[in-house]
C-alpha positions in Angstrom: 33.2 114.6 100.1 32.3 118.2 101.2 34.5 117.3 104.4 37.5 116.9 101.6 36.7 120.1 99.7 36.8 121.9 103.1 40.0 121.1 103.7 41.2 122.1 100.3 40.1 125.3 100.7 41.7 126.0 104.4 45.0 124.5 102.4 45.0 121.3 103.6 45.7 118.4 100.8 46.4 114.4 101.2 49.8 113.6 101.2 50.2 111.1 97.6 50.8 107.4 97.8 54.6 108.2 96.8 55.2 109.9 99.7 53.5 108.0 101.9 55.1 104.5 100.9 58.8 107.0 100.9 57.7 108.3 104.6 57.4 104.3 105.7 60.5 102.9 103.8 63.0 105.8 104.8 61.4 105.8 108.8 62.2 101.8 108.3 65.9 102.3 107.3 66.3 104.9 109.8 64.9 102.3 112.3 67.6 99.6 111.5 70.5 102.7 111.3 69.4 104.2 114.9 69.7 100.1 116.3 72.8 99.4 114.4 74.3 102.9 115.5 73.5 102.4 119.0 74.9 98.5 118.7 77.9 99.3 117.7 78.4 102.8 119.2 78.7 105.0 116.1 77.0 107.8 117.0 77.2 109.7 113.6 74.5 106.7 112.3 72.5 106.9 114.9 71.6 110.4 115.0 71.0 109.8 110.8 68.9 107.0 112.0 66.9 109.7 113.9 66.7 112.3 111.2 65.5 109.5 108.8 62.7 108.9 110.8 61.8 112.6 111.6 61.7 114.6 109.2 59.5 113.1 106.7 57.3 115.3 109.4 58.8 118.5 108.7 58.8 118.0 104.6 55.6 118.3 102.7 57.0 118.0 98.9 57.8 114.6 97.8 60.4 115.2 95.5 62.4 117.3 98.6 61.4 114.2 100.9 63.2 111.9 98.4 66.5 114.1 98.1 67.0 114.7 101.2 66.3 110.9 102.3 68.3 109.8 99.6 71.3 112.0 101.1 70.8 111.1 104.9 71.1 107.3 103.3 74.5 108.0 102.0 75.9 110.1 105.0 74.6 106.9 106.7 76.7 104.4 104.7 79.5 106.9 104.7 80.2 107.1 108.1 78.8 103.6 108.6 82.1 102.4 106.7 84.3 104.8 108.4 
């Protein structure tokens, strides 16, 4: 436990289970939209593919990891219908 408390004090916390289980569930939607984009050549769904699975890595607030996945799900439908 003084391994934990060491790390809180250099600023380092545990990420909580809601953005853990929203890390894995939007890197597995942008897993299917990176194969469907690159099946069917739509190259607007795959990159969103991609950015769904990055940047839970570059996000460290939950509630901003859920926006912004929640957007980069509806670009995805948008341009997969278009």
């Amino acid at each position: 436990m003084n391994e934990i408390d060491t790390l809180t004090t250099l600023g380092f916390t545990l990420p909580t289970p809601a953005y853990l289980l929203g890390a894995i569930v939007f890197g597995l939607i942008g897993f299917v939209a990176y194969r469907y984009g690159k099946k069917t050549a739509h190259p607007h769904v795959r990159w969103i593919g991609l950015a769904l699975m990055l940047y839970p890595y570059a996000i460290s607030e939950t509630w901003q990891m859920y926006l912004v996945g929640f957007a980069l799900c509806a670009a995805c439908y948008y341009y997969r219908n278009h």
